[in-house]
C-alpha positions, 0 to 999 in steps of 0.5 A: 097921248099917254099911257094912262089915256091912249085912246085919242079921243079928245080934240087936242089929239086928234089935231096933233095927229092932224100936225104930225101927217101934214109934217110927215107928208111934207118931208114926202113931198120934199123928197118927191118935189125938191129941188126941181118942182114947186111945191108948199108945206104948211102946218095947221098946228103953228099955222106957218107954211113955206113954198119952194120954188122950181129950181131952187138951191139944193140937193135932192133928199131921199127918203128913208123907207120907215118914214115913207111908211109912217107917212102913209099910215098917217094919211089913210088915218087923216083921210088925207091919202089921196091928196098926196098920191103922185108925191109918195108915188116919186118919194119912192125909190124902191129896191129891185124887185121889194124884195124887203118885207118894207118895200113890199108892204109899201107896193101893197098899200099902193096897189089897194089903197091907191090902186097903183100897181107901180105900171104906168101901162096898167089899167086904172082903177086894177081889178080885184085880182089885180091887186091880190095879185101884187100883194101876192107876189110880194109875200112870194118874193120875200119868201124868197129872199128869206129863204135865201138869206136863211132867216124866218120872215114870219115873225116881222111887223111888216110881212105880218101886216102885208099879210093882213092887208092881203086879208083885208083886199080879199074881204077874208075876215077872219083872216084879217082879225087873225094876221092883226092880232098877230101883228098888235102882239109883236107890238105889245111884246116890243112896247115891254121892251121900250119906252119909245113913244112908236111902241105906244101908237104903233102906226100900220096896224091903226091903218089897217084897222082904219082901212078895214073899218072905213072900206069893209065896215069892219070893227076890230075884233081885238078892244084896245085903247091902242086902236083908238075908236075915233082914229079907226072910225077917222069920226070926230067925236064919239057917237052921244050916249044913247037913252038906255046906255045913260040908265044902265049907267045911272043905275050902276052908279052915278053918271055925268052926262052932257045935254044933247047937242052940249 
């Protein structure tokens, strides 16, 4: 990825994504697993694994919240998400009640993605209230904890996409497309400040995009190289160009295309 071609439309980058969500999702299963369960990581990219048993020397690792989120994204944009449910399921160690915008984005993502409404006497899979209802009460309680503290909530990445993920579980488009806006824009402002590879592929609005796509058959309404086609449609290539698009092109100027199938 880069500047000049974010789009991650070519194999070498949709392997590398495929690299950073099987490292990332073995720090998570570290966290979740170690040392007391048995467990194995192993990365495609260098083609190496390492297996780890019950009982092995060492201290449990905790793992922070930013990459417990980052984790996450990266599996609902791989596909891989349910794979490794019971893992980020005890990677967590949430605070009392979420009350911070992070923790309450990560109890959302599990109630809608995983339907895991963080009650082992709950009903599985939770009703569609069910899970407007958790994302409710998270925005309550950070409402609420900003109040406290005096500050505005309104304006961080994480509430804004808790919001939109609210949207997204109650199949309100417009208000989806409204709250990811929103959220690219705190990106795209925090992306002029910093040359921090994070401001260029800003994992929870591709997730969200992602979801939407994949469950709501919602396009983004925003066109950006920054929500790449081919990690939101989570499609290996791009569709082949059709007849009257390779025309239209050809007679705007000249075109290069390969033969179907090529």
């Amino acid at each position: 990825m880069s500047v000049s071609h974010p789009a991650l439309d070519t194999p070498q980058a949709e392997f590398v994504l495929r690299a950073a969500e099987q490292a990332a999702s073995g720090a998570v299963a570290f966290a979740a697993y170690f040392p007391g369960h048995p467990f194995t990581v192993f990365l495609d990219y260098v083609n190496f694994g390492v297996s780890y048993d019950a009982g092995a020397d060492g201290s449990p690792v905790s793992l922070g919240m930013s990459d417990w989120l980052d984790a996450f994204c990266l599996a609902v944009l791989t596909g891989t998400v349910e794979g490794h449910r019971e893992a980020f399921y005890h990677a967590r160690n949430p605070q009392e009640e979420a009350r911070f915008p992070v923790d309450a984005l990560a109890d959302g993502l599990m109630a809608y993605v995983l339907g895991d409404l963080g009650d082992d006497d709950a009903d599985y899979p939770p009703t569609e209230a069910q899970v407007l209802g958790a994302i409710d009460g998270g925005l309550a309680r950070i409402r609420a904890f900003g109040a406290e503290l005096g500050r505005d909530v309104g304006g961080r990445p994480d509430y804004l996409a808790l919001l939109a993920l609210r949207a997204l579980a109650a199949g309100d488009r417009e208000a989806f497309d409204a709250a990811l806006s929103q959220l690219l824009l705190t990106y795209r402002s925090f992306g002029e400040v910093s040359t921090h590879p994070s401001s260029l592929l800003p994992l929870p609005p591709l997730a969200l995009a992602a979801l939407a796509y994949r469950r709501r058959g919602w396009t983004p309404a925003e066109e950006s190289d920054y929500l790449p086609r081919a990690v939101v449609t989570g499609r290996k290539t791009s569709d082949p160009a059709s007849r009257a698009d390779m025309v239209a092109a050809l007679r705007s100027g000249a075109e290069l295309f390969e033969r179907p199938g090529e």
